[in-house]
Each structure stands twice: as structure tokens, then as C-alpha cells.
C-alpha positions as CSV (number, residue, x, y, z in Angstrom):
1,X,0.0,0.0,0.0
2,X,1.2,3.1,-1.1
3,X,-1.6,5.3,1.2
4,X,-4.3,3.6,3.7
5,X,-6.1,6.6,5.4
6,X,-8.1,5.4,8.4
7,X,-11.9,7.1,8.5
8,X,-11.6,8.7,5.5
9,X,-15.6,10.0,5.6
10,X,-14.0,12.2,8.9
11,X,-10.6,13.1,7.0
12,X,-12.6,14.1,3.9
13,X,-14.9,16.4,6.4
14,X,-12.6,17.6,8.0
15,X,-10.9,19.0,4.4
16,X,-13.9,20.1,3.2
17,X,-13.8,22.5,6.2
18,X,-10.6,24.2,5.5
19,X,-12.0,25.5,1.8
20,X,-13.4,28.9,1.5
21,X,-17.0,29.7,0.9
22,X,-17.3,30.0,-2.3
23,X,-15.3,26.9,-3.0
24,X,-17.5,24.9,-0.9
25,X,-20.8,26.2,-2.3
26,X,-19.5,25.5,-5.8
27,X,-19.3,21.7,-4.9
28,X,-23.4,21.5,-5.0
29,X,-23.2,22.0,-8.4
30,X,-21.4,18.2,-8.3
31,X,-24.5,17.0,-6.5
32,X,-22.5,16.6,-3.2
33,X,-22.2,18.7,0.1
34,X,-24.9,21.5,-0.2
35,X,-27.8,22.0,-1.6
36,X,-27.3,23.8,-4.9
37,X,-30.9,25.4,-4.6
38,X,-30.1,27.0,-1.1
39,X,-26.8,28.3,-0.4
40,X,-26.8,28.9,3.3
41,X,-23.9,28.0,5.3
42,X,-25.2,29.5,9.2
43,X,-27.3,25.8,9.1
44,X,-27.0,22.8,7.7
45,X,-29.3,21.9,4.5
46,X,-29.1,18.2,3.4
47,X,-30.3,17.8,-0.5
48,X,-33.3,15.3,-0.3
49,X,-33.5,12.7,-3.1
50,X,-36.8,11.5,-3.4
51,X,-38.6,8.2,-3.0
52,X,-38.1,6.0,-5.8
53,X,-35.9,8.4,-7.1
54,X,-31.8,8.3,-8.1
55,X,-29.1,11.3,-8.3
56,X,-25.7,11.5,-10.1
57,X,-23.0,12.6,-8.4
58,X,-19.2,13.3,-9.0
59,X,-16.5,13.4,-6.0
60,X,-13.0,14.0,-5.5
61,X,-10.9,11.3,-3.5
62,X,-8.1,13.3,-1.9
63,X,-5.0,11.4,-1.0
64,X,-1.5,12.7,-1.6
65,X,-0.7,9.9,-4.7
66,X,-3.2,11.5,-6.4
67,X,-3.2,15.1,-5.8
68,X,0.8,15.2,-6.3
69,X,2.1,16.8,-9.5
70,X,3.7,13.4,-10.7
71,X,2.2,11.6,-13.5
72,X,1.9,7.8,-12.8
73,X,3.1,5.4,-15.0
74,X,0.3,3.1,-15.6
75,X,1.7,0.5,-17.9
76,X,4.2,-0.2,-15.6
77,X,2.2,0.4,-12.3
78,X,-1.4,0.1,-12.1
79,X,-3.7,1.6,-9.8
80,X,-5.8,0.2,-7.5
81,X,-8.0,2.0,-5.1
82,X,-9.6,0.6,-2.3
83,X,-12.5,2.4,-0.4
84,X,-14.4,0.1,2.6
85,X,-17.7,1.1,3.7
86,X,-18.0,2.6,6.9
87,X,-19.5,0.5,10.0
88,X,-23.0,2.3,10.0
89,X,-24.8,4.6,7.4
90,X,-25.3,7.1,10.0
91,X,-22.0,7.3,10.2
92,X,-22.3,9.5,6.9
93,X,-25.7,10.0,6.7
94,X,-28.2,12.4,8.2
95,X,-31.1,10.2,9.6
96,X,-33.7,10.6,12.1
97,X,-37.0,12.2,13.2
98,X,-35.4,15.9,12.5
99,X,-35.2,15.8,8.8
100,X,-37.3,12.2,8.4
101,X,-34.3,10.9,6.7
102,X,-33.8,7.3,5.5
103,X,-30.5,5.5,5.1
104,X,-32.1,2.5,3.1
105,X,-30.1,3.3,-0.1
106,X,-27.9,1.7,-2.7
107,X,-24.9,2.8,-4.6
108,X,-24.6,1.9,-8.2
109,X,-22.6,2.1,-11.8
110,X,-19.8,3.2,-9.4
111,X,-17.1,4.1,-12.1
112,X,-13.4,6.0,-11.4
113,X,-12.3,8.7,-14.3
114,X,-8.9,10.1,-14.0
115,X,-7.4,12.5,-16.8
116,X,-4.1,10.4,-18.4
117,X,-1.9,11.2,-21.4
118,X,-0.9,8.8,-23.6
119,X,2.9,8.4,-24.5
120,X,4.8,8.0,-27.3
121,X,6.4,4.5,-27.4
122,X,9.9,5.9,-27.1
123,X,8.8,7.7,-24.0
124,X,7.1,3.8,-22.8
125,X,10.6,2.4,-23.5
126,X,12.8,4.4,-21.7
127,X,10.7,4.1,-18.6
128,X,10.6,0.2,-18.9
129,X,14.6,0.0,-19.7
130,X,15.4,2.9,-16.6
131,X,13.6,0.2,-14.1
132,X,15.3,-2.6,-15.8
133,X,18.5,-1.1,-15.0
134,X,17.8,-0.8,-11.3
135,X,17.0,3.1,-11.5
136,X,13.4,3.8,-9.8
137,X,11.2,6.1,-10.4
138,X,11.1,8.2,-7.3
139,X,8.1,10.6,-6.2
140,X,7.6,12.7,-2.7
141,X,4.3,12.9,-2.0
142,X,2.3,14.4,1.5
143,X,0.2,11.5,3.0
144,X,-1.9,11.4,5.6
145,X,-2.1,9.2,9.0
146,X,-4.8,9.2,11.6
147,X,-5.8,7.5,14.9
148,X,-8.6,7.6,16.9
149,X,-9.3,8.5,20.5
150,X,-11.3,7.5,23.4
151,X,-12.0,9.4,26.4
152,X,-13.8,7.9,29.2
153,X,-14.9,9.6,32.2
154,X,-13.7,13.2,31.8
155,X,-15.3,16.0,33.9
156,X,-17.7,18.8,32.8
157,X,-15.4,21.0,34.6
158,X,-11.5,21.5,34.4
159,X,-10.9,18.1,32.7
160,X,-7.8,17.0,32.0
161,X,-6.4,13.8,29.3
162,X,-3.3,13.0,27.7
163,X,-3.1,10.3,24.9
164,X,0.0,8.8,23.4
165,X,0.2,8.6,19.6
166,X,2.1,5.1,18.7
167,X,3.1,5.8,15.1
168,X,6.5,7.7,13.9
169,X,7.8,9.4,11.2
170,X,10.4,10.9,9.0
171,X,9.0,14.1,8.3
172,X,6.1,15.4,9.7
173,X,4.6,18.2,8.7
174,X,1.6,19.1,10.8
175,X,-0.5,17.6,13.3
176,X,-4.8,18.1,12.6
177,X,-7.2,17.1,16.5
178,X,-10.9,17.1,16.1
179,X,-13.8,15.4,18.7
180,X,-17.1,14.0,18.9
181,X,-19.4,14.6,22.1
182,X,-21.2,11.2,23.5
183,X,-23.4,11.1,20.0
184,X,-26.4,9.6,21.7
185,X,-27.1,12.9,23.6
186,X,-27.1,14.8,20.0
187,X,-30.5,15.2,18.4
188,X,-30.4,12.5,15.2
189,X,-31.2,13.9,11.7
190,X,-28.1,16.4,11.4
191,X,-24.8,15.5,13.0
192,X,-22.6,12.4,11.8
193,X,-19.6,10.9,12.5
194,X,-18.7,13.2,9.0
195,X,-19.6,16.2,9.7
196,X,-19.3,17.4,13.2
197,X,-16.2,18.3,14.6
198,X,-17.8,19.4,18.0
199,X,-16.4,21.7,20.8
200,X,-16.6,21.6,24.3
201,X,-17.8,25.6,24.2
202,X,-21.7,24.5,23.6
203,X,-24.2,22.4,23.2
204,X,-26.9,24.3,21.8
205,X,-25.8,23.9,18.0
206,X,-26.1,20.0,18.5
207,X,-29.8,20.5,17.3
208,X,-32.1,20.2,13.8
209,X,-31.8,23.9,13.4
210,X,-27.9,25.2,14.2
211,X,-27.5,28.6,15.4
212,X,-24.4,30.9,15.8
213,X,-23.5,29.6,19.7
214,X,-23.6,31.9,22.3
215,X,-19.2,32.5,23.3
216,X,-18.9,31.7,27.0
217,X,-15.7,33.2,28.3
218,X,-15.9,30.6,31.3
219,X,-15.0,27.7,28.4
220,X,-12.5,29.4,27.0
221,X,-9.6,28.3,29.9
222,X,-7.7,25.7,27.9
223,X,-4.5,24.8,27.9
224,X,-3.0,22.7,25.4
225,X,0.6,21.6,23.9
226,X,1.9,18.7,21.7
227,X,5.1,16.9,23.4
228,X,7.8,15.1,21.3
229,X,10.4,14.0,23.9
230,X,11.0,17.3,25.9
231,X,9.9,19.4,23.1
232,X,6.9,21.0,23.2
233,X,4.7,22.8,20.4
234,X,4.1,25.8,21.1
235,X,6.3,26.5,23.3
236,X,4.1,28.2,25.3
237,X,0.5,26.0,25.8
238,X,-2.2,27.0,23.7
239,X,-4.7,29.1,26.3
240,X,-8.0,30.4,23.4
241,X,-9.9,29.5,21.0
242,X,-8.7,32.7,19.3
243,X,-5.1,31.3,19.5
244,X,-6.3,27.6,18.1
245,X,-7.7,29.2,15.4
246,X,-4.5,31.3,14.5
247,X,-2.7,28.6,14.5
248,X,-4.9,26.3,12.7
249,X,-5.0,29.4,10.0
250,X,-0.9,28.6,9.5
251,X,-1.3,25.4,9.0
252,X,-3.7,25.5,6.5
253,X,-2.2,28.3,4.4
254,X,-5.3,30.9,5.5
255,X,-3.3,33.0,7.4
256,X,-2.5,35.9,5.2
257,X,-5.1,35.0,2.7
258,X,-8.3,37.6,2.5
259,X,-11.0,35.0,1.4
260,X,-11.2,32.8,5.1
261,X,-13.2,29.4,5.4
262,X,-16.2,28.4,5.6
263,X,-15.7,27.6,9.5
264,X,-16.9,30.8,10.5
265,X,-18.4,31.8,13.8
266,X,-19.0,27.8,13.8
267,X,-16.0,26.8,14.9
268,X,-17.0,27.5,18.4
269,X,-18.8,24.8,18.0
270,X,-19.4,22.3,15.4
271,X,-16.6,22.9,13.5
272,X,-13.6,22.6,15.7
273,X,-10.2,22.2,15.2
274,X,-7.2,22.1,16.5
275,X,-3.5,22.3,14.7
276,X,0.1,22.6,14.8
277,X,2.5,23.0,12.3
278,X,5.2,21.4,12.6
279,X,7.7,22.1,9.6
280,X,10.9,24.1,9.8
281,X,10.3,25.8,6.6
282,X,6.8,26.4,4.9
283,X,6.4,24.5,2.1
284,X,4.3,27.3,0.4
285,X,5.6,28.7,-2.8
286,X,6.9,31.9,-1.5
287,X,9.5,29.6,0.3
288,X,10.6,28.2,-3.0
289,X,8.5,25.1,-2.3
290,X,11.2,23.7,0.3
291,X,10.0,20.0,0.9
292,X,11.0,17.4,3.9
293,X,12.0,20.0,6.7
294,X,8.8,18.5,8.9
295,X,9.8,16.8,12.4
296,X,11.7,13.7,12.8
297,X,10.6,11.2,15.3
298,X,12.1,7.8,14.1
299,X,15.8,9.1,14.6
300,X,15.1,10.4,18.6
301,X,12.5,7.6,19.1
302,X,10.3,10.1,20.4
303,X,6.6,9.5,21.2
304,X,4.1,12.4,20.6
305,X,1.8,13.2,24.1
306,X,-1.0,15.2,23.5
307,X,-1.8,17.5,26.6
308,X,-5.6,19.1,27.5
309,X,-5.6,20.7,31.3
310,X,-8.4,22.7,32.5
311,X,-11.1,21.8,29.8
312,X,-14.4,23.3,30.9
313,X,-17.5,21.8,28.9
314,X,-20.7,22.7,31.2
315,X,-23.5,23.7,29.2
316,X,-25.7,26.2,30.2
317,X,-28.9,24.0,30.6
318,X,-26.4,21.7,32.3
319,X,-26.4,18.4,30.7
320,X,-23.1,18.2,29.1
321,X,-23.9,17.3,25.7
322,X,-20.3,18.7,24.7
323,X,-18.1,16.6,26.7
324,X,-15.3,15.5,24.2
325,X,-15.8,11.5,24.1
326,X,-14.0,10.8,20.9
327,X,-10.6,12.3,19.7
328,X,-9.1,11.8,16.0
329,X,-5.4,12.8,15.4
330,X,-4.3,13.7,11.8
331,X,-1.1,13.6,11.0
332,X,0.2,15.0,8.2
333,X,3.0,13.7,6.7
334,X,5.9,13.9,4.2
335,X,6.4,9.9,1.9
336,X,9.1,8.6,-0.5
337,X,7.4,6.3,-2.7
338,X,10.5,4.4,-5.0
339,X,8.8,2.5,-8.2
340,X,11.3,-0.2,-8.9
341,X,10.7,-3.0,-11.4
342,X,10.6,-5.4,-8.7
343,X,7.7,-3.9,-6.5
344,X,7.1,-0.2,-4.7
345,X,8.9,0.8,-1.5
346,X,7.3,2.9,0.9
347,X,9.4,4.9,3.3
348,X,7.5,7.4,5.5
């Protein structure tokens, strides 16, 4: 395997987040996310299809293999993609008595199109004869890894957790946190595993009809760091929302950028997340696209701790509906993929 992304419905939610409004309402148009009749991003509008009734629709699958600039050689190195269903349909659909969804549906003429070029067969030869020589065909692509979470018995007041990520790597780039509250205490019909990334700040969003949630300053006493050995990011905890989001803003490339996300006043509370960046040098273009200056943790052996102290999630009808139960950790990742004529090394 050159990629194997772990909940893949949350990590393509979670990217969908991070585009800008008008990007995001463009993708009704493709029959998925919004509702291309009723562009209104302050709620949540599912796009109905009727009883009896089918829709076409066309989706992206973001991975880094195939949103790299490298042309694959196909001939040589077919691809296969692999996508496993999730455990539950509501999971990724929006059931219940709110909207009177169903989930009793069927995918068919499933079919993936991909834009190729066709080479000359000099071109096809001198591929073939450069791996028969022992010369591979190298690529350095940004891949993603992600583990999930549980949190058991945390306070609604000044909560504290730390969780150990297992997995290490070469280069890493930047580290993505997001949560779920206990999901049986949010009203069915809207929220799914997919598309709320929930914060402990409120629980009055968690409803049929969201509403911009009311900013409690009492919530907003955080404190949070990522440890690698005795290094921590940022060096000073995280201690705001306001700081999370400035942060998450670097990460994603939004900081100096005039046309935001579609997060919005939101991310108080159903879209939520958390980020650290974690390279030495940006990889953005004014940097000269510098590559492979992310964090080494193989050669230290160092294990990264996530820290939360003094997490306050009381709501203010009391019944805790935003106590974080589930936490999913992104990392993103530099990979050195090596296409040799005797198979495909993967070094991450």
C-alpha cells in the first residue's frame, strides 16, 4: 500500500472545512455537500432525493498519490484503489425524526475517471529500460495518518487527558485534532460521524436547526501543547480558541489569505479544530517550495503526548452534551514512494 487513510468520511470532512465559501458552495453544483438550490452556510441543508428516485454525483478522492504533481506510470504500475464502507450509514448520513431521513439506499454504476496522457512509445521504453536497469522512479508525495481516540470519564469542569500517539515518522509536517461529544445525547437527523467536529464551548448547535452559539468566556480556559520527547509545540500552551484558530490558520495556508473558510463563527462549535504546524520551513511557494523539513521522530525515538488541562465543557442547561468522548489525530506527513521493477517501496 502506497496510502491507507483510516476514517476517510471524517478526513474528507474535515478537508472540506478548510475550503473557502465560495469553493464549498461550488461543490453542489457536483450534487454533493450543499444543496445547490439554497446556499446557506449559518445551518446545515441536506439535498433530499426522493422516493423512488436516483441522483448522479461526482466526487473528489483526496490522498496525496493523487493530488501530487507526478504523472503515474500506468503501464508499468497500475492503480488500485480501495474504499471500505463505513460501519453504519449514519456514520455518513443524516437520519432521524429531525429531517425524516432514510438510510435504506444503494450505490450503483460506481465508475473512477482520471485524466491520463498517452505516451509516445519511445517515452514507454525508456521508462521500462530505466527500471530494468535498477533506476526507480522516485516521487515525494504528503500523506496522511490518523488514529482515533477515546476518552472515558472526563469532567464537565476542568478536565484534563493525555493520549499517546504510537506511530513515527520521517517528516512530519503538521499535526490536525478534532472530537465528537457522547453522539447519543445529540439530536439525530443532522450530525454524523462526517460532519461534526464538536467543541466543548456549547451544546446548543447540536440540534435540527444550528444557530451561531452563544461565546462563553468561562470555556475558554484551555491549555493545550503537543510533546515530542521534551519538546513541546508551542512552546508556550495553547490558552484560546482565538489562538487555536490562529494557528490552525498557519497550518492551513489561510493565514494571510483575505478569502477565510467556511468555519466561521462555527467553529465555536461544530466545527472545531485544533493544529500545529510542525515544519521548519513552509512548504508554500513563496518559500521556493522547500520539501522534507517537517519533524523527525524515528531518529530520537520520540513519542508524541497530547496534553488538555483545564477543559471546561458545562452547558448552560447543564447536561453536558459537549463533553469530548472521541478524539481523531491527523497527521500530516511527508512519503518517499520508489517504483522499482521489482515492486514499490514505501518509506514514510
Amino acid at each position: 500500500d502506497v496510502e491507507d487513510i483510516l476514517y476517510y468520511n471524517r478526513y474528507v470532512g474535515m478537508l472540506q472545512n478548510f475550503r473557502s465559501v465560495n469553493s464549498s458552495r461550488s461543490s453542489g453544483i457536483a450534487g454533493v455537500l450543499t444543496n445547490a438550490d439554497a446556499m446557506d452556510f449559518d445551518t446545515i441543508i441536506s439535498e433530499p432525493i426522493a422516493p423512488g428516485a436516483t441522483r448522479t454525483i461526482v466526487c473528489e478522492l483526496p490522498c496525496g498519490l493523487l493530488q501530487s504533481h507526478y504523472l503515474l506510470p500506468l503501464a508499468q504500475f497500475p492503480l488500485e484503489l480501495v474504499l471500505e464502507l463505513v460501519r453504519s450509514p449514519t456514520d455518513v448520513c443524516m437520519p432521524g425524526a429531525a429531517d425524516a431521513n432514510s438510510v435504506d439506499f444503494k450505490i450503483e454504476n460506481a465508475s473512477i475517471k482520471a485524466d491520463t496522457l498517452t505516451l509516445d512509445s519511445a517515452m514507454d521504453n525508456t521508462i521500462s529500460e530505466a527500471l530494468l536497469q535498477g533506476r526507480p522512479l522516485s516521487l515525494s508525495i504528503s500523506s496522511w495518518n490518523n488514529q482515533y481516540f477515546q476518552l472515558t470519564g472526563l469532567p464537565a469542569d476542568r478536565a484534563s487527558w493525555s493520549v499517546v500517539m504510537s506511530r513515527s515518522f520521517s517528516r512530519l509536517q503538521s499535526i490536525f485534532i478534532n472530537f465528537l461529544p457522547d453522539m447519543t445525547k445529540v439530536t439525530a437527523g443532522i450530525w454524523t460521524e462526517s460532519n461534526l467536529f464538536s467543541c466543548w464551548h456549547g451544546g446548543s448547535p447540536f440540534n435540527a436547526a444550528p444557530t451561531i452559539p452563544v461565546y462563553n468566556k468561562r470555556r475558554d480556559t484551555f491549555r493545550f501543547s503537543l510533546y515530542a520527547g521534551a519538546r513541546a509545540w508551542p512552546t508556550v500552551p495553547m490558552a484560546s480558541l482565538g489562538e487555536a484558530y490562529y494557528q490552525l490558520q498557519k497550518c492551513i495556508g489561510q493565514l494571510q489569505s483575505e478569502t477565510g473558510t467556511k468555519i466561521g463563527s462555527n467553529y465555536r462549535s461544530t466545527n472545531f479544530h485544533m493544529a500545529v504546524d510542525l515544519e521548519k520551513v513552509s512548504s508554500t511557494p513563496a518559500s521556493g517550495g522547500m520539501a522534507f523539513t517537517g519533524l523527525n521522530t524515528k531518529a530520537s525515538n520520540d513519542q508524541l503526548r497530547f496534553q488538555f488541562d483545564d477543559v471546561t465543557s458545562l452547558d448552560t442547561d447543564d447536561n453536558n452534551r459537549c463533553i469530548p468522548q472521541r478524539m481523531y489525530v491527523f497527521a500530516h506527513h511527508s512519503v518517499l514512494v520508489e517504483l522499482r521493477a521489482e515492486g514499490v517501496i514505501v518509506a514514510t
